[in-house]
Rosetta silent file (secondary structure, phi, psi, omega in degrees, C-alpha in Angstrom):
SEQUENCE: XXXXXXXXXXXXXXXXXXXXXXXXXXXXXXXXXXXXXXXXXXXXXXXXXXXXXXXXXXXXXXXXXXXXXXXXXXXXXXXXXXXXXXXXXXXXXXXXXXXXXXXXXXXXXXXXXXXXX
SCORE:     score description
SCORE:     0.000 S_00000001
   1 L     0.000  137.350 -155.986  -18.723  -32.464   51.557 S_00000001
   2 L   -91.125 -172.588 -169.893  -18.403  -29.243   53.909 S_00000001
   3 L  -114.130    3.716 -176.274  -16.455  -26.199   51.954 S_00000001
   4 L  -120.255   -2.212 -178.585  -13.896  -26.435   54.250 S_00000001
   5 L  -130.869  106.309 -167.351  -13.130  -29.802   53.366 S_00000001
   6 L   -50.945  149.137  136.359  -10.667  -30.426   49.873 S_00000001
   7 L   -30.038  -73.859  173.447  -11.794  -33.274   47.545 S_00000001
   8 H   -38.098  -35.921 -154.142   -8.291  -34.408   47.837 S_00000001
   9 H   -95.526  -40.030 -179.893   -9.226  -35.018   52.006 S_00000001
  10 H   -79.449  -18.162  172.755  -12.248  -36.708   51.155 S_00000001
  11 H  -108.514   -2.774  177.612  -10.694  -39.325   48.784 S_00000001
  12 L    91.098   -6.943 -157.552   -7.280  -39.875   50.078 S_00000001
  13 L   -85.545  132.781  162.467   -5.733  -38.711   46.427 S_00000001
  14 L   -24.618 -172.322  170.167   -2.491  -35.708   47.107 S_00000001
  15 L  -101.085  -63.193 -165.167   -3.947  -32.424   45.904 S_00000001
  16 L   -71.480   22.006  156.666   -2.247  -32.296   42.456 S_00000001
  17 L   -65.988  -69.321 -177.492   -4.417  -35.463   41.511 S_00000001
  18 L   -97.408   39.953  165.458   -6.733  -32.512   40.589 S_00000001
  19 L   -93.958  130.494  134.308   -4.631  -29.470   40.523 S_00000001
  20 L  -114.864  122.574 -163.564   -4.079  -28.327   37.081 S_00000001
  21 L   -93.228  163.354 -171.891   -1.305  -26.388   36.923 S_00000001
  22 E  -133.699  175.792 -174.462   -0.419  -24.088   34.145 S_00000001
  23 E  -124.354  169.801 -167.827    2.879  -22.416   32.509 S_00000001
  24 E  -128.646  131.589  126.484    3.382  -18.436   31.239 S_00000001
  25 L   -80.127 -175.574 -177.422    5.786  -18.363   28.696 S_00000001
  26 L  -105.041   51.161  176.240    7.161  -15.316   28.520 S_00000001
  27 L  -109.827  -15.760  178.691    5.177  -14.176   25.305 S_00000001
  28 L    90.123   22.896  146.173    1.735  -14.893   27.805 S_00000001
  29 L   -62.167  166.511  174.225    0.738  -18.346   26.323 S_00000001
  30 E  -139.562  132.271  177.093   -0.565  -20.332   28.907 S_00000001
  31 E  -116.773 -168.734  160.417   -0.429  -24.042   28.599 S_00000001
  32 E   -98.568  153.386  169.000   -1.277  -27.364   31.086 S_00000001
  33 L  -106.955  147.541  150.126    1.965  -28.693   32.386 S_00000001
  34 L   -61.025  139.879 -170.942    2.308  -32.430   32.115 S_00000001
  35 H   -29.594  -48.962  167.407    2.141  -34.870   35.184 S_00000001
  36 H   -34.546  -65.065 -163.170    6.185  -34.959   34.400 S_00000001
  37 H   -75.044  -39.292  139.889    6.945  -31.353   34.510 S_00000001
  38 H    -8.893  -70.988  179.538    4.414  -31.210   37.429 S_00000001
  39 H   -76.345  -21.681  167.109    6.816  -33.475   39.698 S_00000001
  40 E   -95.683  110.083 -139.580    9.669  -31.186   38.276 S_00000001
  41 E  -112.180  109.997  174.953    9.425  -28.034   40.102 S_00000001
  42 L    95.772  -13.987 -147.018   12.459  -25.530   39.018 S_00000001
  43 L    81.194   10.174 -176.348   14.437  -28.014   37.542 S_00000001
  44 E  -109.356  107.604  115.121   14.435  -30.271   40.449 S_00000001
  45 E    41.442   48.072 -145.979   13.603  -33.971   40.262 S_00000001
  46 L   -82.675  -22.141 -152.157   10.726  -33.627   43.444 S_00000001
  47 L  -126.667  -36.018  157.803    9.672  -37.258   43.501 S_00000001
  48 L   -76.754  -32.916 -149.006   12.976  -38.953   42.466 S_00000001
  49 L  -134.800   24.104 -179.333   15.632  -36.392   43.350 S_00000001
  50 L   -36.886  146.794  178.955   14.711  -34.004   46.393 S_00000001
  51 H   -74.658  -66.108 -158.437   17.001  -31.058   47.393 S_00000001
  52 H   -41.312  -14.411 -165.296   16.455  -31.633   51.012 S_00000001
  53 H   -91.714  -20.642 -160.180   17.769  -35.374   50.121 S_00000001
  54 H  -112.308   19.526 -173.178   20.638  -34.089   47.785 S_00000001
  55 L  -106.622   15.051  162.202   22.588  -31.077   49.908 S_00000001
  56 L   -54.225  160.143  171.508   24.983  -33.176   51.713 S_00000001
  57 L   -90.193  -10.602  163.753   28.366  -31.904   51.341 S_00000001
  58 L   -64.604  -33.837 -154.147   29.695  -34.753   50.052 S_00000001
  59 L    98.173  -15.348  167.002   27.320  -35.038   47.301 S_00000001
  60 L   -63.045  161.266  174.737   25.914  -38.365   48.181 S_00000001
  61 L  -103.971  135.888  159.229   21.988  -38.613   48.111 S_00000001
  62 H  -142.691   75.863  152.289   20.465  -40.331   50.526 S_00000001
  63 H   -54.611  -79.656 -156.312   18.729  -43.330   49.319 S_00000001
  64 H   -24.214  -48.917 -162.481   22.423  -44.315   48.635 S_00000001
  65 H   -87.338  -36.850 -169.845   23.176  -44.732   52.196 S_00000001
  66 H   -87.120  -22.155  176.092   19.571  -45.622   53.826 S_00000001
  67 L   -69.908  -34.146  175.795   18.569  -48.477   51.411 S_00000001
  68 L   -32.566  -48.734 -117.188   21.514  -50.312   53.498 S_00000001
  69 L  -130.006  152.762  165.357   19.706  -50.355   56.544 S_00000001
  70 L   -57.569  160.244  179.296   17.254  -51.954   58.022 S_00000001
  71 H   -72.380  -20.488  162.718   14.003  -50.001   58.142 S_00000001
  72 H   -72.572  -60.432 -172.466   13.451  -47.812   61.235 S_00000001
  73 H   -30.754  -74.706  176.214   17.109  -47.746   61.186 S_00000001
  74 H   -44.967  -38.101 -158.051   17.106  -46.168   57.503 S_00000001
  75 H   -84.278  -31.803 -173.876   13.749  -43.839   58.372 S_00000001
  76 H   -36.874  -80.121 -177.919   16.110  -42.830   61.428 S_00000001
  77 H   -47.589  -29.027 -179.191   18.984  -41.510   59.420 S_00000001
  78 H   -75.316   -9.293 -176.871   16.790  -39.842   56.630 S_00000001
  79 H   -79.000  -28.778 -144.398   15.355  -37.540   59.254 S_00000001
  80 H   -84.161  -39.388  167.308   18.575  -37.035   60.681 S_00000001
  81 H   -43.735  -53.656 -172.823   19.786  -36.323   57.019 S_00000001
  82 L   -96.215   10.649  167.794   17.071  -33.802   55.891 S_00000001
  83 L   -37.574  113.301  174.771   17.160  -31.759   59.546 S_00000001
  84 L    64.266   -7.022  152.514   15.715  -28.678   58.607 S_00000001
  85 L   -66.188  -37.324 -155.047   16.164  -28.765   54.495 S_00000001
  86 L   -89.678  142.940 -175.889   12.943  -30.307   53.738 S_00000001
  87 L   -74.287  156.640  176.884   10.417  -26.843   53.460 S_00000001
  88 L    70.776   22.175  125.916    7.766  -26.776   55.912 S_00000001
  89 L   -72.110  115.809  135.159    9.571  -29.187   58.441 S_00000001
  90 L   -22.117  125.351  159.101   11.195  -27.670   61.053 S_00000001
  91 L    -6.155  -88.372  146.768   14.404  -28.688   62.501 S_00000001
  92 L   -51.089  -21.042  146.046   13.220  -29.880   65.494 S_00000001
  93 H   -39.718  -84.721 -167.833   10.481  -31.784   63.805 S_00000001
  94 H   -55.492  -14.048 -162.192   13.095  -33.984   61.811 S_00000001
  95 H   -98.723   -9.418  179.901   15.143  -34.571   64.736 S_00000001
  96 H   -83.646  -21.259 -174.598   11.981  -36.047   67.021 S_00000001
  97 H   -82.598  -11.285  163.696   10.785  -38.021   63.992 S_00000001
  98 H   -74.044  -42.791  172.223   14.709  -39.638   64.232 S_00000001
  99 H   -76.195  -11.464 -177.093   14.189  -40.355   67.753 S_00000001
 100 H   -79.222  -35.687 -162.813   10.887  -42.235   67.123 S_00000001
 101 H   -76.118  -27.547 -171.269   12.294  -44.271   64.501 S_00000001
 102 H   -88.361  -18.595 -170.301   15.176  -45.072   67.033 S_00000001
 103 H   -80.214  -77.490 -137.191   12.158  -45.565   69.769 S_00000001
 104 H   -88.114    0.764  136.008   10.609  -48.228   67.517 S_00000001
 105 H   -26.814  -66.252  154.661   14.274  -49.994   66.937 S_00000001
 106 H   -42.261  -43.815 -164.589   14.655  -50.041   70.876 S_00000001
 107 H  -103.518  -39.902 -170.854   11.372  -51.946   70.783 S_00000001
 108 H   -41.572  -62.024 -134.155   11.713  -54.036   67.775 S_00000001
 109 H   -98.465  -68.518  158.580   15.156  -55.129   69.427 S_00000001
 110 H   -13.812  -72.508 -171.334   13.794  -55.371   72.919 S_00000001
 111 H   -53.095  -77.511 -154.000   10.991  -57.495   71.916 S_00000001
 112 H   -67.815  -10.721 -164.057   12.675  -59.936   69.416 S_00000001
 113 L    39.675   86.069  172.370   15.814  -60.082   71.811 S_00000001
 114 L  -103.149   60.939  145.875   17.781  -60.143   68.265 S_00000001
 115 L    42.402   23.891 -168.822   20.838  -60.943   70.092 S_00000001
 116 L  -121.959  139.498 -160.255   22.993  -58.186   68.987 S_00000001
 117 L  -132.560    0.000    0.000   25.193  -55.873   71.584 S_00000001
């Protein structure tokens, strides 16, 4: 493995399989956080509960809405949802990864002729 190349890259595992992250209180202990507290960054839910997923103005999340749908359909709307919210995605990013999912609809529905206007 080059020195330029992560662990994580070479085995397929995220990076926090083998990050350990640590906590300050504010007295200076330093502790390990648990896998739990790990996925909760801030007080936010990261792996159940994303902000980019939960800042509609309604208040809906949405899984609520996108589990409806078939799936390209579903991946469509979640891009279209999180435009620009999720960090290090880009605007434009979410809205081309909405037209692909809407691409591979068009062909799904092409191909299968599923008979629906």
């Amino acid at each position: 493995m080059s020195s330029s190349t992560s662990l994580a890259a070479t085995t397929n595992r995220p990076w926090h399989y083998y990050a350990t992250v640590f906590a300050i209180d504010r007295k200076g202990n330093k502790r390990k956080l648990t896998p739990e507290e790990v996925r909760t960054v801030m007080g936010v839910d990261i792996i159940n509960h994303p902000e980019h997923y939960n800042q509609h103005p309604s208040g809906i999340e949405c899984i609520e809405v996108v589990q409806h749908f078939e799936f390209n359909i579903g991946n469509a709307i979640k891009y279209l949802w999180r435009a620009g919210l999720k960090e290090g995605t880009g605007y434009k990013t979410d809205l081309e990864k909405a037209k692909k999912y809407i691409e591979f609809e068009l062909k799904r529905f092409e191909e299968y002729d599923l008979g629906v206007e």
